[in-house]
C-alpha positions as a Markdown table, in Angstrom:
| # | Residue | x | y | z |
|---|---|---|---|---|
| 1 | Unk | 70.8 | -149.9 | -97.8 |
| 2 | Unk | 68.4 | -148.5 | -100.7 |
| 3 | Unk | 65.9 | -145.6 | -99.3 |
| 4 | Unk | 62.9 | -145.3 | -100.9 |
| 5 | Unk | 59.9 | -143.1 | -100.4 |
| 6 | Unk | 57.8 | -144.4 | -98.0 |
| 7 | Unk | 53.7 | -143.2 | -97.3 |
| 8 | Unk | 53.2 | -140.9 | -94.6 |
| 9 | Unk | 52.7 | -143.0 | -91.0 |
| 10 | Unk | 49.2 | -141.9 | -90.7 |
| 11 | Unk | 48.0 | -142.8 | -94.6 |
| 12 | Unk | 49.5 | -146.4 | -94.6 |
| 13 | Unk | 47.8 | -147.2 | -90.4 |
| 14 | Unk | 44.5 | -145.4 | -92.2 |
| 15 | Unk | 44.6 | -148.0 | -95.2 |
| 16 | Unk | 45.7 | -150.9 | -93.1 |
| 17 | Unk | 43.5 | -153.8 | -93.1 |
| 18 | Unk | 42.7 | -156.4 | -90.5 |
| 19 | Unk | 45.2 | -158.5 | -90.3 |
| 20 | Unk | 47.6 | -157.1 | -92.2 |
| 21 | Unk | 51.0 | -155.7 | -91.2 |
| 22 | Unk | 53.4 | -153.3 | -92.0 |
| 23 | Unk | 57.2 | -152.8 | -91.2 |
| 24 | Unk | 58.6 | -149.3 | -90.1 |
| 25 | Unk | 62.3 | -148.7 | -89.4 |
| 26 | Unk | 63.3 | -148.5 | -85.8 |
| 27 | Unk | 63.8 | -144.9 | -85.9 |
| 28 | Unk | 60.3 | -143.9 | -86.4 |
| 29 | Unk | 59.0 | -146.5 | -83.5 |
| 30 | Unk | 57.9 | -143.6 | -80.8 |
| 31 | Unk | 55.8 | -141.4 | -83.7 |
| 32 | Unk | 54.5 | -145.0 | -85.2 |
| 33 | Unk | 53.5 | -146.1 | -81.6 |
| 34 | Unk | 52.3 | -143.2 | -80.5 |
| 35 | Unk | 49.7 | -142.5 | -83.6 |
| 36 | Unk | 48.4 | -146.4 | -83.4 |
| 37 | Unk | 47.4 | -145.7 | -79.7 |
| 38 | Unk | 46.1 | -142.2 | -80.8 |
| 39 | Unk | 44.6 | -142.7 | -83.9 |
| 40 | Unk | 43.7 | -146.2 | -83.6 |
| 41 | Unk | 41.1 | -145.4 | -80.6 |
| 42 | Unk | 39.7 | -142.6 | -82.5 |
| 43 | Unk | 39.4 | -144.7 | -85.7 |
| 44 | Unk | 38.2 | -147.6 | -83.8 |
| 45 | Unk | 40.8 | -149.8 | -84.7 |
| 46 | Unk | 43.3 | -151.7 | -82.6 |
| 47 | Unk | 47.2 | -151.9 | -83.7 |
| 48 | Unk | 49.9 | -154.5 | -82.2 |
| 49 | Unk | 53.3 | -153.6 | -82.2 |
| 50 | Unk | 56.5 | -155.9 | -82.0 |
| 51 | Unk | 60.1 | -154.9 | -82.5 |
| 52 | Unk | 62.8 | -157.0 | -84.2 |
| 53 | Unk | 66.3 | -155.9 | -82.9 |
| 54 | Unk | 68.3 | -158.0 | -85.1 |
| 55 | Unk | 66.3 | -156.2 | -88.1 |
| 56 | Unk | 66.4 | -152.7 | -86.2 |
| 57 | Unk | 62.4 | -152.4 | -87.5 |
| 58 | Unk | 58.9 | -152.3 | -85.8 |
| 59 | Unk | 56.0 | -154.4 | -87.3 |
| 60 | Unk | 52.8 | -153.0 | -87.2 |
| 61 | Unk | 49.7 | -155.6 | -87.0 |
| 62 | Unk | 45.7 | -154.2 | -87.1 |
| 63 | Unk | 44.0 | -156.7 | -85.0 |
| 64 | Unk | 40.5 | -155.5 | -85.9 |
């Protein structure tokens, strides 16, 4: 598996637009669901999560 450099967690939930998502790796899930709850009710933005097992990643929607 390639690694590339990926955005810091809190830039790419800042610049995420409604209704887009964004996939994390699994092993970031608790700092990626942690900020969305955080940082989402202090930006006033809401964030849905979903995991995919088989993928070992976590999605990241912004609802509104």
């Amino acid at each position: 598996m390639e690694k590339t450099q990926e955005k810091p967690i809190l830039r790419v939930l800042g610049e995420l637009e409604a209704g887009a998502s964004h996939t994390f790796p699994i092993e970031r899930m608790n700092s990626v669901k942690s900020m969305c709850s955080s940082f989402g009710l202090q930006w006033g933005k809401t964030f849905k999560t979903s995991i995919n097992r088989a993928e070992r990643t976590l999605v990241v929607t912004r609802i509104d």
